[in-house]
Backbone as CSV, one residue per row, in Angstrom:
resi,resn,N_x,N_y,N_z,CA_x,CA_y,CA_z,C_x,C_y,C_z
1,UNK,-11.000,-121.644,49.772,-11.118,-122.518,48.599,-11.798,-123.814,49.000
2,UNK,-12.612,-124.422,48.417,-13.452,-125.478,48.263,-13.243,-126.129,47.711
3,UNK,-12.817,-127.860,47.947,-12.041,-128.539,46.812,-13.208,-129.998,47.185
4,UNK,-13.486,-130.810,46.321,-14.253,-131.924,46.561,-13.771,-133.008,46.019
5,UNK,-14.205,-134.340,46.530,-13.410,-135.652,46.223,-13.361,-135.810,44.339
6,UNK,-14.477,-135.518,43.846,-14.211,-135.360,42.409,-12.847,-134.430,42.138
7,UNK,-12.189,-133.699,42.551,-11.670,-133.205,41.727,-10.439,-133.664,41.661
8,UNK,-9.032,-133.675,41.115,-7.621,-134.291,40.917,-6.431,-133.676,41.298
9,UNK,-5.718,-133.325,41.985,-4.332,-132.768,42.049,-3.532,-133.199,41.218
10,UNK,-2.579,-132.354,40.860,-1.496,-133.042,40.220,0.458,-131.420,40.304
11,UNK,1.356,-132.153,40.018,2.529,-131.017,40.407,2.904,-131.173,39.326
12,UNK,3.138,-130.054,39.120,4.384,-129.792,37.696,5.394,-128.986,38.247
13,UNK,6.785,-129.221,38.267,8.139,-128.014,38.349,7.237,-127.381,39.783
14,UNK,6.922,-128.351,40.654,6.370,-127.825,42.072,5.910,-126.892,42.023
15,UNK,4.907,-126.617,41.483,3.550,-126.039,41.250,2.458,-126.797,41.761
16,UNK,1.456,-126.608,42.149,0.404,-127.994,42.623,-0.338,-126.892,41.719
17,UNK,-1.393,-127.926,40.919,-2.998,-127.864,40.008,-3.775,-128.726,40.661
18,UNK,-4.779,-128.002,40.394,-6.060,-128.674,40.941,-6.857,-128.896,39.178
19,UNK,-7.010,-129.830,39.036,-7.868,-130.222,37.664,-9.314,-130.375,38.177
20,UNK,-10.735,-129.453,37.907,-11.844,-129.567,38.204,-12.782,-130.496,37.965
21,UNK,-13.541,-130.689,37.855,-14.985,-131.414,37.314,-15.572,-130.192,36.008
22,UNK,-15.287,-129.202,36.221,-15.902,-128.287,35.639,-15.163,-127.788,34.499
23,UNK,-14.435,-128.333,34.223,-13.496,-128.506,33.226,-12.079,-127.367,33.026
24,UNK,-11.857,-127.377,34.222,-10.945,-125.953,34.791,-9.672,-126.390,35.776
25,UNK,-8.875,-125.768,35.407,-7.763,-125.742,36.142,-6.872,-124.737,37.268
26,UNK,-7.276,-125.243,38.256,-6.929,-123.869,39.541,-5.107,-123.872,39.743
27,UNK,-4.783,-123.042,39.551,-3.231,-122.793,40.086,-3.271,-122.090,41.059
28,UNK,-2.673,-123.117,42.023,-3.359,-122.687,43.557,-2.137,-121.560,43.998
29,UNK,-1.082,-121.227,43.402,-0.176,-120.442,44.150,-0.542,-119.192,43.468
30,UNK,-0.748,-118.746,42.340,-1.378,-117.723,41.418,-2.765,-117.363,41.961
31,UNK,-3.723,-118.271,42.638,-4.966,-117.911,42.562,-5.892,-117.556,41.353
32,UNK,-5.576,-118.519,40.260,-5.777,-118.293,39.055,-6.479,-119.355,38.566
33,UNK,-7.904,-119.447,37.655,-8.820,-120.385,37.528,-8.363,-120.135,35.743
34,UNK,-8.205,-121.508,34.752,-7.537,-121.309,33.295,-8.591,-121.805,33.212
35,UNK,-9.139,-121.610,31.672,-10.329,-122.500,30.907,-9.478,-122.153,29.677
36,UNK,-10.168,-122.773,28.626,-9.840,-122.837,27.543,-10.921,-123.007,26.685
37,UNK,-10.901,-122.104,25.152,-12.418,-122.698,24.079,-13.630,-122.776,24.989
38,UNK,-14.078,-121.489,25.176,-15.143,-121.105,25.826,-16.145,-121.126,24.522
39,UNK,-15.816,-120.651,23.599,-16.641,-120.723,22.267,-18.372,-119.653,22.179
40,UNK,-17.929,-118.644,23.143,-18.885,-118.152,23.111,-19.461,-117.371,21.898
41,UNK,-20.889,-117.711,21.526,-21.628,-117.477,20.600,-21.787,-118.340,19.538
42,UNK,-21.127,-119.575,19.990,-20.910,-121.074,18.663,-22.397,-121.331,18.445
43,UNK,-23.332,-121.324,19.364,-24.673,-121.688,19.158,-25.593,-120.664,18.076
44,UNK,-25.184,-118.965,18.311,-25.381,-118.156,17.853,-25.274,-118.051,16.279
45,UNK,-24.191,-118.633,16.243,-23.836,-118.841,14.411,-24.164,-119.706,14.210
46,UNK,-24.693,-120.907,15.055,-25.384,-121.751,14.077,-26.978,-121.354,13.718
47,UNK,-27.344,-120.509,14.472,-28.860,-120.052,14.668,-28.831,-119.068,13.428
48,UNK,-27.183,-118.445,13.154,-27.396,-117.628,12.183,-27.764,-118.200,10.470
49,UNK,-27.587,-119.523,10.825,-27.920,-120.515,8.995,-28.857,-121.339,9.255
50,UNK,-30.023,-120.608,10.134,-31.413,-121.334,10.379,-30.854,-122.560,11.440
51,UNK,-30.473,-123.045,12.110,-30.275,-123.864,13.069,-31.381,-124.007,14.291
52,UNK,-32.084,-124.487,14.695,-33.229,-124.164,16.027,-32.373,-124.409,16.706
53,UNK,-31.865,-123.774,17.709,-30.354,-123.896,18.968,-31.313,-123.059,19.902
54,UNK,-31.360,-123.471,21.137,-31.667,-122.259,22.425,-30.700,-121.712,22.425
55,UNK,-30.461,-120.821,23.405,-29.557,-119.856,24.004,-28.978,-120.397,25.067
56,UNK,-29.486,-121.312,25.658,-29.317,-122.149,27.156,-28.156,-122.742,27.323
57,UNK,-27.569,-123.417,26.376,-25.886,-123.901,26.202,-25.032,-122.674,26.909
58,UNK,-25.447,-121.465,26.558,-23.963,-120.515,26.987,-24.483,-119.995,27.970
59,UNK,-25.715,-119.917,28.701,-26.218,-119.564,29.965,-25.976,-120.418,31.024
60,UNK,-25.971,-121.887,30.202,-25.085,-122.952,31.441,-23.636,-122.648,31.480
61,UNK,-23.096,-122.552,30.682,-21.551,-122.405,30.878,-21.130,-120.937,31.452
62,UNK,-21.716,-120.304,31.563,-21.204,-119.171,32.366,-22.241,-119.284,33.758
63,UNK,-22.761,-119.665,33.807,-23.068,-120.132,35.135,-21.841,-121.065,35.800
64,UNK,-21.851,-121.999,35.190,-20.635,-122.588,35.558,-19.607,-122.053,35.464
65,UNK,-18.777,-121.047,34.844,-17.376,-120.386,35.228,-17.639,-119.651,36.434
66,UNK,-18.869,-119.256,36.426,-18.796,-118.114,37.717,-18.859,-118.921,38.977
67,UNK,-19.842,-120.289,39.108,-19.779,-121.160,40.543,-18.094,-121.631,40.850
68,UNK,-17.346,-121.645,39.696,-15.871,-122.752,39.447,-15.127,-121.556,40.154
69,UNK,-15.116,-120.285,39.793,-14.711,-119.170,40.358,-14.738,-118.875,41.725
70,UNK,-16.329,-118.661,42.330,-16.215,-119.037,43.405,-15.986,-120.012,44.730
71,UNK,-16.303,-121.080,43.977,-15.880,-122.378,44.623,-14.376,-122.521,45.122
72,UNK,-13.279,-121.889,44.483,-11.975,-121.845,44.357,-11.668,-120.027,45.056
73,UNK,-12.222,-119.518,45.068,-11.947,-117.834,45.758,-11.186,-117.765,44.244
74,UNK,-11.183,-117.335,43.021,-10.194,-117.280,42.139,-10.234,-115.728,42.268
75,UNK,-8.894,-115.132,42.517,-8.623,-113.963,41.773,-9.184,-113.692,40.334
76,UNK,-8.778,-114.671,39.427,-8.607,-113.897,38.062,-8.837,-115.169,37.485
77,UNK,-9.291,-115.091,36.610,-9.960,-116.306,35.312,-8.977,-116.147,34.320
78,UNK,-8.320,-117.042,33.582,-7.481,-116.610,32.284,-8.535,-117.481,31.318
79,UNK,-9.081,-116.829,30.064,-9.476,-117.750,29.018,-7.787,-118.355,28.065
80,UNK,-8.018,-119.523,27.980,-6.166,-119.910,27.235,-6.871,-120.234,25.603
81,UNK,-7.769,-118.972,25.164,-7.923,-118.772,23.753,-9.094,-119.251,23.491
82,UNK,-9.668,-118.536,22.426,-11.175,-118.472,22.093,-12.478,-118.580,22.807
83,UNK,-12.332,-117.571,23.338,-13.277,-116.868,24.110,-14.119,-116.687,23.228
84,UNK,-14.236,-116.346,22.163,-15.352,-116.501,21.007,-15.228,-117.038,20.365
85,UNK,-16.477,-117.608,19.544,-16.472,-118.387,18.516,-16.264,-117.322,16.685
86,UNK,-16.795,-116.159,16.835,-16.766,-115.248,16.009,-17.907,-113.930,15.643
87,UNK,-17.531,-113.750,14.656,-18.568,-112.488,15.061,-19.953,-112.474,15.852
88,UNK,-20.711,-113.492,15.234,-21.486,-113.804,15.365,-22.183,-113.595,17.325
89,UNK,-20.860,-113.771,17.881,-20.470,-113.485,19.519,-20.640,-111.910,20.027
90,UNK,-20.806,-111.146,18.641,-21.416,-109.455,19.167,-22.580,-109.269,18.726
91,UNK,-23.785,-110.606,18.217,-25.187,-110.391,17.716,-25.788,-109.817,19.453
92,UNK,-26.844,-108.308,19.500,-26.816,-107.862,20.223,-27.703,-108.675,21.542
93,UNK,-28.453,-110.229,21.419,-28.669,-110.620,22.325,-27.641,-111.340,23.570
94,UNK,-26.812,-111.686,22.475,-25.409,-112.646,22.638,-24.316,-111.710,24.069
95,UNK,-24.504,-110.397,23.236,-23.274,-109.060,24.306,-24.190,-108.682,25.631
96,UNK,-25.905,-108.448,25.372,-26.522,-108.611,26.579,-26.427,-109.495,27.420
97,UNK,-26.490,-110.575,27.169,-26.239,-111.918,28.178,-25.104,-111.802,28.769
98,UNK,-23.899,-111.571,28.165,-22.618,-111.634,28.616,-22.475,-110.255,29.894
99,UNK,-23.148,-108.826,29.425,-22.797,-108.198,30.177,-23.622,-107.651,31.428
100,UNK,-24.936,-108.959,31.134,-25.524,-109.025,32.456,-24.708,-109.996,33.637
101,UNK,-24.463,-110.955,32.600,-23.749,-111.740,33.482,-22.201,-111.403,34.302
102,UNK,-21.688,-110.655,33.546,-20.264,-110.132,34.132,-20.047,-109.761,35.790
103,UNK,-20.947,-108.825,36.005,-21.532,-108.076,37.221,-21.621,-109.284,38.699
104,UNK,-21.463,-110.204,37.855,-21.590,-111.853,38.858,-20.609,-112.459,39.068
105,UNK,-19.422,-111.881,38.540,-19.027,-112.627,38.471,-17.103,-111.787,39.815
106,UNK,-17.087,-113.170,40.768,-16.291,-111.938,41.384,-14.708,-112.164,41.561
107,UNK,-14.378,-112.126,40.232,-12.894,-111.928,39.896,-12.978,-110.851,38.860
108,UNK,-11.537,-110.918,38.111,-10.961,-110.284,37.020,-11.140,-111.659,35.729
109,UNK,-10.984,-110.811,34.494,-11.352,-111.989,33.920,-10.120,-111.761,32.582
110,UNK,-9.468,-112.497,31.782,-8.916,-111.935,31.220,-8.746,-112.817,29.504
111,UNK,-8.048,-113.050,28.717,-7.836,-114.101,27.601,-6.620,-113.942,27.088
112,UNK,-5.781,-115.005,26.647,-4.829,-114.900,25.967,-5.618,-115.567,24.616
113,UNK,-4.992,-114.731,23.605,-5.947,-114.615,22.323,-5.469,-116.112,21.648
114,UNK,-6.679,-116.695,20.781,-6.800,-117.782,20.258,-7.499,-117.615,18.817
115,UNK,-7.433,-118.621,18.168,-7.408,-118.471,16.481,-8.934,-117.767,15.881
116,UNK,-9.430,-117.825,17.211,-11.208,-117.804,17.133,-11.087,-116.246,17.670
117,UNK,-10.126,-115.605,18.230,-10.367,-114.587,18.516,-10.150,-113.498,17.718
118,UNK,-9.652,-114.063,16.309,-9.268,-112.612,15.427,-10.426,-111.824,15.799
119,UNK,-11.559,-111.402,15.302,-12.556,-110.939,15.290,-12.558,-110.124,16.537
120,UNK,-12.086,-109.979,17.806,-11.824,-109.145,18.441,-10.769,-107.951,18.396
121,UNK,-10.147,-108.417,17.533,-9.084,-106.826,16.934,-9.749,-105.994,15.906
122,UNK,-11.288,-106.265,15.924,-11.847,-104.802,15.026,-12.242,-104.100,16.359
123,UNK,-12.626,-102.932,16.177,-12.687,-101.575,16.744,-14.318,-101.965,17.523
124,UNK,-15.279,-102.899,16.822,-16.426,-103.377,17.375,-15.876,-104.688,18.519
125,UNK,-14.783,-105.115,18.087,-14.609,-106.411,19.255,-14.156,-105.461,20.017
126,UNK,-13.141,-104.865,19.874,-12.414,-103.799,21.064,-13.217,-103.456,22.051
127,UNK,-14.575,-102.986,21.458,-15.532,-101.981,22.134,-16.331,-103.295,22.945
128,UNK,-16.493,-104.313,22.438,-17.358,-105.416,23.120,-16.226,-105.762,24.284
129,UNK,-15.095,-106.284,24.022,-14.289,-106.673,25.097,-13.972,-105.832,26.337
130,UNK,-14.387,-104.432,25.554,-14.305,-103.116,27.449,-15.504,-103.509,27.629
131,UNK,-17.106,-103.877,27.172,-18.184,-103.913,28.149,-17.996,-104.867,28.588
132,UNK,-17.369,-105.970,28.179,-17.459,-107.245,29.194,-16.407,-107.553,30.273
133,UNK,-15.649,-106.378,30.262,-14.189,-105.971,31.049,-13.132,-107.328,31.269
134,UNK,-12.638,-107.157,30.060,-11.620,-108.504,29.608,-10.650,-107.773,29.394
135,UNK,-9.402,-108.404,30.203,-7.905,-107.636,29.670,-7.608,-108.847,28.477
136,UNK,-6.780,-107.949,27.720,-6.009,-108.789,26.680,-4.620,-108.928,26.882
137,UNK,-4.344,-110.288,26.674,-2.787,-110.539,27.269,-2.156,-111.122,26.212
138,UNK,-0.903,-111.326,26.091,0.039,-111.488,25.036,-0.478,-113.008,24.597
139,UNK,-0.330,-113.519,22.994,-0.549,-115.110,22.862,0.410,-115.458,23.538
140,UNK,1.747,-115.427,24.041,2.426,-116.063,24.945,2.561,-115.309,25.947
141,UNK,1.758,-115.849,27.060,2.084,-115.216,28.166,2.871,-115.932,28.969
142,UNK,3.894,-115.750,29.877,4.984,-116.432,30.631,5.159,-115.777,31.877
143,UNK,4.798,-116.639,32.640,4.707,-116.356,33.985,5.445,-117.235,35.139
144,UNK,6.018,-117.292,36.285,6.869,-118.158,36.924,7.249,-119.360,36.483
145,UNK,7.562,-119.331,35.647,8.184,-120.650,34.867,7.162,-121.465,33.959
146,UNK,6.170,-120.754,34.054,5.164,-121.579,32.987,4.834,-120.413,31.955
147,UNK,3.925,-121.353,30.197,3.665,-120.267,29.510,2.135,-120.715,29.590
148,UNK,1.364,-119.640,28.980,-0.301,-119.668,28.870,-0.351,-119.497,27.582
149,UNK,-0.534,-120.288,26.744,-1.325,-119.992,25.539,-2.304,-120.982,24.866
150,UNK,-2.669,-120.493,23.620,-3.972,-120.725,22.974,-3.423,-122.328,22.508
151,UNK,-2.643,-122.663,21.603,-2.019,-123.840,21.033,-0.864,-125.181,22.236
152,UNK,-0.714,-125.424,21.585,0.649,-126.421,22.320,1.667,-126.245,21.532
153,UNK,3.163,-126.109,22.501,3.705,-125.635,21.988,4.450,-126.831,20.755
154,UNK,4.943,-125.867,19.798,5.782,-126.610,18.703,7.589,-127.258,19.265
155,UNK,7.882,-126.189,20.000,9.253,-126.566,20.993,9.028,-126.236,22.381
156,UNK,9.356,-127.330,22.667,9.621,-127.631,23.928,10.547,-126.885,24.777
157,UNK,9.740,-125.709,25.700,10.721,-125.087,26.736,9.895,-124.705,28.159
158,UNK,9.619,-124.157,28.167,8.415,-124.105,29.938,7.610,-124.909,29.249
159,UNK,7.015,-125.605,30.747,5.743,-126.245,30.199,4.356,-124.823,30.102
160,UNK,3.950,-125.760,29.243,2.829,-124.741,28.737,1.308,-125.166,28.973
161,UNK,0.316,-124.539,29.639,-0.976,-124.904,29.417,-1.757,-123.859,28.988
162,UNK,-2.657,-124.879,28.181,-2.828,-124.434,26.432,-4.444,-124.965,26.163
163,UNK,-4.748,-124.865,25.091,-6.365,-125.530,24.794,-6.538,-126.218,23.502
164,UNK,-6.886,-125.592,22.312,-7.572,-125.959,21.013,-7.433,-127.104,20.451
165,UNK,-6.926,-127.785,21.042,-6.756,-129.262,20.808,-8.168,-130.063,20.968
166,UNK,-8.846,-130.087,22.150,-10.429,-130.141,22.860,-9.973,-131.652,23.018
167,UNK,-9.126,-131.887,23.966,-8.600,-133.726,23.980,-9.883,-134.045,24.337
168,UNK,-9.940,-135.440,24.277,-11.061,-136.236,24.931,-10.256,-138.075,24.681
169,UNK,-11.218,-138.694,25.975,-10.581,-140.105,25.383,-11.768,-140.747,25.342
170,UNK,-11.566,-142.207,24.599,-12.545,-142.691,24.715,-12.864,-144.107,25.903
171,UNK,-13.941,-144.795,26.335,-13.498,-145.502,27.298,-14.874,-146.204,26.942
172,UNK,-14.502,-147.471,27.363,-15.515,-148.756,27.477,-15.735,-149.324,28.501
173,UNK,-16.830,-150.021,28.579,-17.399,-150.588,29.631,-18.826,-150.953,29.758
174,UNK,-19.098,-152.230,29.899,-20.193,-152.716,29.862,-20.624,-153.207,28.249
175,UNK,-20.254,-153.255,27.659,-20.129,-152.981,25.839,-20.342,-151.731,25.394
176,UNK,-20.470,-151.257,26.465,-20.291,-149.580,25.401,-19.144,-148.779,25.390
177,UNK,-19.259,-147.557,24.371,-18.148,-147.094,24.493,-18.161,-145.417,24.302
178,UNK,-18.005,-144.926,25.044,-18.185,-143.403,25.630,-16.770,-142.180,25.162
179,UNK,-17.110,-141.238,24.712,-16.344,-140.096,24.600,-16.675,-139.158,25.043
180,UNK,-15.588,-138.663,26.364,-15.359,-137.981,27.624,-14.494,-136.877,27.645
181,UNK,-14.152,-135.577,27.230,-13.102,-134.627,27.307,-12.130,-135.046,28.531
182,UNK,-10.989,-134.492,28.316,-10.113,-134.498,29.421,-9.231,-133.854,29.221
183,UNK,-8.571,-133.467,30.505,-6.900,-132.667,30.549,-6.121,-134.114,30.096
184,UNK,-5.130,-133.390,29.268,-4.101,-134.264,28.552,-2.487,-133.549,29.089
185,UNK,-1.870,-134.392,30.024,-0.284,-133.809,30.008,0.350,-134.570,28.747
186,UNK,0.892,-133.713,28.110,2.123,-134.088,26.752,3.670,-133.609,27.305
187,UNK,4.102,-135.437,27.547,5.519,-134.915,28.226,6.575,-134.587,26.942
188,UNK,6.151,-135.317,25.832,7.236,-134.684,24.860,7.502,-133.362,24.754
189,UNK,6.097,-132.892,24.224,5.776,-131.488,24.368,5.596,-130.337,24.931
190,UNK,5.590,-130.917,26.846,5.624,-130.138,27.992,4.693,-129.425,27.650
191,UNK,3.203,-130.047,27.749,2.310,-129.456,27.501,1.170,-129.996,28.125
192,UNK,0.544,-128.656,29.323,-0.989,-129.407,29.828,-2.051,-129.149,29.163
193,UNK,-3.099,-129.775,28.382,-4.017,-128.961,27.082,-5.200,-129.653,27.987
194,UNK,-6.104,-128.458,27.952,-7.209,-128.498,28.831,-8.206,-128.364,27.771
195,UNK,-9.636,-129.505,28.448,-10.153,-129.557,27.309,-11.035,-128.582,27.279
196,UNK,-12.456,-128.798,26.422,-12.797,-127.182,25.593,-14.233,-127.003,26.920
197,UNK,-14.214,-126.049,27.408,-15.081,-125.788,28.551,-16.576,-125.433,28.125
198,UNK,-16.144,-125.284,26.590,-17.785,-125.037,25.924,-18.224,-126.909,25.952
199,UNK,-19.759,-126.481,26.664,-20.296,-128.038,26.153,-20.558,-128.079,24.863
200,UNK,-20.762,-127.544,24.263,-21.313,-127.376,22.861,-20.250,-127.706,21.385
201,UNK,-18.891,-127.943,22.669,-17.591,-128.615,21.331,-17.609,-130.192,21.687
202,UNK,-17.457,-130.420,20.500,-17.084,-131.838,20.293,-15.593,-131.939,20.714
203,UNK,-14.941,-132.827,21.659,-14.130,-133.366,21.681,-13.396,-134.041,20.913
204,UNK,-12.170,-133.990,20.873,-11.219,-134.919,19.548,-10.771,-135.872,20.733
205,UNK,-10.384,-137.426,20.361,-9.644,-138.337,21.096,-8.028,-138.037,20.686
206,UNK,-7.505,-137.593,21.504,-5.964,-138.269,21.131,-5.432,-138.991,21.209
207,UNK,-4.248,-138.919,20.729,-3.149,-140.191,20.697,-1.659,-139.964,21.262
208,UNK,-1.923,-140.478,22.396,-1.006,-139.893,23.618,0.457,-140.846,23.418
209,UNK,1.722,-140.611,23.928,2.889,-141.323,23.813,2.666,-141.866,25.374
210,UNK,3.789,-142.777,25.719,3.550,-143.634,26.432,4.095,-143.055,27.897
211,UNK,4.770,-141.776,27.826,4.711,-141.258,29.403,3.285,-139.948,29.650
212,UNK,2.956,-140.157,28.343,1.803,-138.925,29.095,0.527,-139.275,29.835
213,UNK,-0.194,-138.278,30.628,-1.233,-138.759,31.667,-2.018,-138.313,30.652
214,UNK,-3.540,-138.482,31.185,-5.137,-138.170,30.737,-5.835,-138.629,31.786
215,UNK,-6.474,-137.684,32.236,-7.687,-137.562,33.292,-9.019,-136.888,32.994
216,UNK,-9.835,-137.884,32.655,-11.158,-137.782,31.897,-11.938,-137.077,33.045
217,UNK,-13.144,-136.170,32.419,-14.384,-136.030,33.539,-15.471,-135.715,32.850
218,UNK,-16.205,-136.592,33.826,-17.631,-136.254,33.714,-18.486,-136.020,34.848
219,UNK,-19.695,-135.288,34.511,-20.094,-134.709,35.871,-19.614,-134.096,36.867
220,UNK,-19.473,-134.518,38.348,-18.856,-133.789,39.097,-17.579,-134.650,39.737
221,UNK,-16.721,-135.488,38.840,-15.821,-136.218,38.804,-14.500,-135.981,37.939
222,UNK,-13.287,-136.027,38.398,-12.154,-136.168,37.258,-11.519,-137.426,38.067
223,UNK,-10.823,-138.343,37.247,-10.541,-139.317,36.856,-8.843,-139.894,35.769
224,UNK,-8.466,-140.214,36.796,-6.883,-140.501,36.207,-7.591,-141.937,34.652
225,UNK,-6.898,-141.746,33.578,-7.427,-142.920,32.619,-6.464,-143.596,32.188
């Protein structure tokens, strides 16, 4: 594993995380790399209501899961929900890209399903999710004392890391003032919400209570805020 001064440690219930630059979270005892709101094919549907969008947005971001992958030796990738953006994610240039790219990629890859993923329980997502060899795992998955899912939880019981939130904060300096995604811990909520790994989402700022952390990143930096 390959870890660089950009990136952040942090322990939960003595667990150690590694929080990336790349907008990913390594659980170093699992060997397990989480993303969250991958949003693949968001560019695609906008191209589908005349939009001029390249294709290049989701060719960077899976470039980047696969370097974040190896950089870390990850066993297994979990998406923590919406791995797609929607149908629009089986237009047949969209499933080529993906299942050239798969072949590169050298883990297991898997998703716990997210609000964006209905569209994979037709018999055509089914069939797209075996070429791109994605296991499907429960919306709550619970594993050594932690849960994986798509939301944050509503009650508070394992801590949970989660996504669709897409935190971000905002920060000033110099007179300007910048909006930056970030991992957000919610201690009320016992909740780590990782932000959205698609570049192509807009970030929401939250509004954090007064014991929770936020560690912004940009570039090849994360950053306690």
């Amino acid at each position: 594993m390959t870890t660089t001064a950009g990136d952040a440690t942090m322990t939960l219930e003595g667990q150690e995380f590694l929080l990336m630059a790349e907008r990913a979270v390594y659980w170093a005892k699992k060997r397990w790399l989480l993303v969250a709101d991958t949003h693949w094919g968001k560019c695609q549907a906008f191209r589908d209501v005349g939009a001029a969008l390249p294709v290049g947005p989701l060719e960077r971001d899976l470039k980047r899961l696969r370097l974040a992958a190896e950089r870390v030796d990850a066993q297994r990738i979990i998406v923590l929900g919406d791995l797609v953006h929607g149908p629009a994610s089986f237009a047949p240039g969209m499933d080529e890209l993906i299942r050239a790219w798969r072949p590169t990629l050298p883990c297991e890859l898997a998703i716990v399903p997210g609000n964006h993923d209905r569209a994979l329980v037709s018999p055509r997502g089914r069939e797209i999710l075996e070429g791109w060899q994605v296991e499907v795992l429960p919306t709550r998955y619970e594993v050594e004392g932690f849960a994986l899912a798509h939301e944050p939880p509503i009650v508070a019981r394992h801590y949970t890391l989660c996504g669709h939130v897409h935190p971000a904060v905002r920060l000033r300096g110099r007179g300007e003032r910048i909006k930056l995604p970030c991992f957000w811990l919610d201690r009320e909520y016992r909740a780590l919400v990782l932000p959205a790994f698609s570049t192509f989402i807009d970030g929401a700022v939250v509004t954090v209570g007064q014991d929770d952390e936020r560690w912004a990143t940009a570039g090849a930096r994360v950053w306690r805020v």
